[in-house]
MDAnalysis code that builds the backbone (N, CA, C; Angstrom):
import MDAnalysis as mda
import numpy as np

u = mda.Universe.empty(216, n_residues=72, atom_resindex=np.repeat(np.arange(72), 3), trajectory=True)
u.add_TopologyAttr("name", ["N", "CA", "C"] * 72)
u.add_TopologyAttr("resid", np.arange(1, 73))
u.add_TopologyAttr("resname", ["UNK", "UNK", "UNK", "UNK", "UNK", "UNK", "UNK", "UNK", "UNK", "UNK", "UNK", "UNK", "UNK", "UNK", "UNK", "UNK", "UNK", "UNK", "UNK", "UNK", "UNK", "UNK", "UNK", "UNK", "UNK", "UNK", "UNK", "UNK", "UNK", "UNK", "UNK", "UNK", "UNK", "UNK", "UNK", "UNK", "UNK", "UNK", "UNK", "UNK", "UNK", "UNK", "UNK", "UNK", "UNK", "UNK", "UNK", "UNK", "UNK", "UNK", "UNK", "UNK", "UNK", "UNK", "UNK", "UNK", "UNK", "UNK", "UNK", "UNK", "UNK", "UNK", "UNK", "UNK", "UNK", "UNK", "UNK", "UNK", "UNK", "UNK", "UNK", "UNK"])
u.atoms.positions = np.array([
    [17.854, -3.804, -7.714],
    [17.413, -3.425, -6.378],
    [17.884, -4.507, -5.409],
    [18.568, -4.476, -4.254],
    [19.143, -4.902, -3.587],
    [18.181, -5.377, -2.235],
    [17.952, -6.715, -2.347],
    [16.678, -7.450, -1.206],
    [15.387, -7.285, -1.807],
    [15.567, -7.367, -3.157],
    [13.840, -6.927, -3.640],
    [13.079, -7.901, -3.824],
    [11.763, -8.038, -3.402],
    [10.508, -8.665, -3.003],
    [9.519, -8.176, -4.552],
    [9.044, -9.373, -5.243],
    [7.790, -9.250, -5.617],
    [6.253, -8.783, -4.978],
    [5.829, -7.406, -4.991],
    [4.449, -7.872, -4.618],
    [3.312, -7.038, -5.646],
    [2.627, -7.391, -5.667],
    [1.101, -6.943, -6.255],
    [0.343, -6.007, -5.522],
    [0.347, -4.484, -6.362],
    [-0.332, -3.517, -6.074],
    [-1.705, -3.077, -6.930],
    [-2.762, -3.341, -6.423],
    [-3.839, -2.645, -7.835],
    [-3.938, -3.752, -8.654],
    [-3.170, -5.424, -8.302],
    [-2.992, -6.107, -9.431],
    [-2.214, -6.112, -10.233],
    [-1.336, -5.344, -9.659],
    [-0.247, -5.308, -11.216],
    [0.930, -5.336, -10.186],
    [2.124, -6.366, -11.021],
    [3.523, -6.702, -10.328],
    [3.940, -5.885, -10.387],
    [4.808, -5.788, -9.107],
    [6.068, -4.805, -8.857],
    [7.193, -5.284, -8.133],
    [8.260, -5.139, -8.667],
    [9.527, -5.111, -7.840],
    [9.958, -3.934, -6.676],
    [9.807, -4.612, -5.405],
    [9.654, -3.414, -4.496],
    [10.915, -4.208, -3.493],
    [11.641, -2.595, -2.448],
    [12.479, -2.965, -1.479],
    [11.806, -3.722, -0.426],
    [12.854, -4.804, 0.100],
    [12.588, -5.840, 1.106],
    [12.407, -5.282, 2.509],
    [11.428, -5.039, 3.471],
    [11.575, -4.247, 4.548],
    [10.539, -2.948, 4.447],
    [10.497, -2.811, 3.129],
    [9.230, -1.433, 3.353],
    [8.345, -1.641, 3.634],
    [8.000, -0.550, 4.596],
    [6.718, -0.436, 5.477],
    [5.362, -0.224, 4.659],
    [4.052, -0.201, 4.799],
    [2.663, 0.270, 3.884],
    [3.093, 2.059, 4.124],
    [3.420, 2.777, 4.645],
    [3.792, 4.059, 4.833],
    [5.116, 4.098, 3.569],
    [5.778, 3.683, 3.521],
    [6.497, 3.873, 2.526],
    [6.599, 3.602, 1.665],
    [5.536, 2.543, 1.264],
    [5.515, 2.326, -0.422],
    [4.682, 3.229, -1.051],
    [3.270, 3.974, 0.217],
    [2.386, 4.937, -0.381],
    [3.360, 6.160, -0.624],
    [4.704, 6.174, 0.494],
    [5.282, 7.793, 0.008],
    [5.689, 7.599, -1.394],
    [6.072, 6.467, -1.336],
    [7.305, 5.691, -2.825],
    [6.429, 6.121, -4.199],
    [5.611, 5.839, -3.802],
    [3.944, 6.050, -4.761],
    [3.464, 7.481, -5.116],
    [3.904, 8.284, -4.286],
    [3.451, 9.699, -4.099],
    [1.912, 9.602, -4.190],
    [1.450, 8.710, -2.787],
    [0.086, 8.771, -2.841],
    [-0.111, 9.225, -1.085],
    [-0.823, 9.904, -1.047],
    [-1.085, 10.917, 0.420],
    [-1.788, 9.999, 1.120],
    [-1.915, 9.828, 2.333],
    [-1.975, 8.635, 3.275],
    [-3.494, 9.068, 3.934],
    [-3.960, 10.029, 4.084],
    [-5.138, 11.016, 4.798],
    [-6.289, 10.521, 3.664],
    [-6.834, 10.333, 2.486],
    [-7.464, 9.859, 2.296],
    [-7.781, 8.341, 1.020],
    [-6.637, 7.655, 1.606],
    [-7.007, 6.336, 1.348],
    [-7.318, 5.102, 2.577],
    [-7.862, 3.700, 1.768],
    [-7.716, 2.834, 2.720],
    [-6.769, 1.538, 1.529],
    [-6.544, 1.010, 2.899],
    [-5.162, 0.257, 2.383],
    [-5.771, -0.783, 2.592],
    [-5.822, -2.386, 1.704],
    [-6.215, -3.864, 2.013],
    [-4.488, -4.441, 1.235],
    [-4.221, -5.307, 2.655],
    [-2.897, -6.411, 2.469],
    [-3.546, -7.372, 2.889],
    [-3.260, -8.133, 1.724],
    [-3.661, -9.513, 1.570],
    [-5.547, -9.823, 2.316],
    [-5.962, -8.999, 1.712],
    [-7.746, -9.436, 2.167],
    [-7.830, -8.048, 3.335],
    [-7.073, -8.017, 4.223],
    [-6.875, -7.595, 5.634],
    [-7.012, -5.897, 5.281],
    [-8.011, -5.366, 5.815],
    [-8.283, -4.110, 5.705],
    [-7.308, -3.139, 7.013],
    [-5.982, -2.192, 6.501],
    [-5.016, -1.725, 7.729],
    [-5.920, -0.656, 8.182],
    [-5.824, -0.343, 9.203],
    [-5.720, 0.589, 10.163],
    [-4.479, 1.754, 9.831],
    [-5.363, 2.923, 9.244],
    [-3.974, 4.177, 9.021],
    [-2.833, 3.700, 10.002],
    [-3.251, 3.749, 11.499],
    [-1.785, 4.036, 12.368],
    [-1.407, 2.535, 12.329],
    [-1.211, 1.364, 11.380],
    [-0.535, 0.385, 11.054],
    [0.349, 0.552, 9.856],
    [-0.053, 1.689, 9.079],
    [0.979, 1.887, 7.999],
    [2.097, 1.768, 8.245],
    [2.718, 2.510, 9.132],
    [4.194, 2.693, 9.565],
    [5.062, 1.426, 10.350],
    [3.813, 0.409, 10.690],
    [4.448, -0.662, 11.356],
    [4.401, -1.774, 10.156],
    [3.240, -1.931, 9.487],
    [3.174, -3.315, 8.153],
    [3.871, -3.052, 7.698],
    [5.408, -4.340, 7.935],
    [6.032, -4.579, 5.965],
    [5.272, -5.106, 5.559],
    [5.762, -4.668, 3.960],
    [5.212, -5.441, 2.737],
    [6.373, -6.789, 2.733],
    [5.956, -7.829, 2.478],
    [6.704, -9.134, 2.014],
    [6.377, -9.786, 0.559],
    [7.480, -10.397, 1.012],
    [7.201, -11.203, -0.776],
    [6.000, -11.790, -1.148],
    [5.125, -11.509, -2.334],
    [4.154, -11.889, -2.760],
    [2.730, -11.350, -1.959],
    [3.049, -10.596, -1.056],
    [1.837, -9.634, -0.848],
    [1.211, -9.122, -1.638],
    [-0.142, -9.117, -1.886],
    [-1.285, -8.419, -2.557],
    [-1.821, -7.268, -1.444],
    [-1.576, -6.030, -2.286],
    [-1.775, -4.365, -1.789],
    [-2.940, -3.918, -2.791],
    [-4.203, -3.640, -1.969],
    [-5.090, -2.886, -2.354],
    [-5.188, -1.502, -2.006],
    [-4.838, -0.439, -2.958],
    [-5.171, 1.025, -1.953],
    [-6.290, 1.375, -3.240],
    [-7.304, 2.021, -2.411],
    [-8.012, 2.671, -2.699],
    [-8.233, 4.280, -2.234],
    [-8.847, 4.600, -2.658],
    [-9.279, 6.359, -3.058],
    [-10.366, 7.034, -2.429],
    [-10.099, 7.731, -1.823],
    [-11.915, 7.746, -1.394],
    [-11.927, 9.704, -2.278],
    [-12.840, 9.666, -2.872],
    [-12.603, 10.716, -3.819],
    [-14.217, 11.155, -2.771],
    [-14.405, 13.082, -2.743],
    [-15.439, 14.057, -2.032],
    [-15.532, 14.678, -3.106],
    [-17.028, 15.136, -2.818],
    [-17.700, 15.968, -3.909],
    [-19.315, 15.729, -4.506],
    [-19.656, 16.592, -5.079],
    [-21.012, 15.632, -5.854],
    [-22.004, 16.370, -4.787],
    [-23.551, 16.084, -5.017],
    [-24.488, 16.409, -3.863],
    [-25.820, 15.347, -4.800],
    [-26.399, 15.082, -3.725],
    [-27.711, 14.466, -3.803],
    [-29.223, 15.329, -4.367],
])
């Protein structure tokens, strides 16, 4: 991979392109953007920051899930 950056997703290493945005590593991911939340490096994004945050070298990427359903 040509400009590739180490970073940590979920905790686990990955070799990822240099320059990708949080919007494009979730497409890269085939993970749908409408119901997760994204933490880079501690820092909880804002959906309409996806498309502007690169990822850089040695970034730590938390996405989480928000899973509906269930009743009380």
């Amino acid at each position: 991979m040509q400009n590739a950056i180490e970073i940590h997703v979920n905790g686990e290493a990955k070799t990822w392109r240099s320059g990708a945005t949080v919007a494009e590593l979730l497409t890269e991911l085939d993970i749908k953007t409408e119901r997760v939340a994204v933490e880079l490096n501690l820092e909880i994004l804002d959906r309409a920051a996806f498309g502007q945050r690169q990822v850089k070298d040695g970034d730590r990427v938390e996405i989480m899930s928000f899973i509906g359903g269930g009743s009380f």
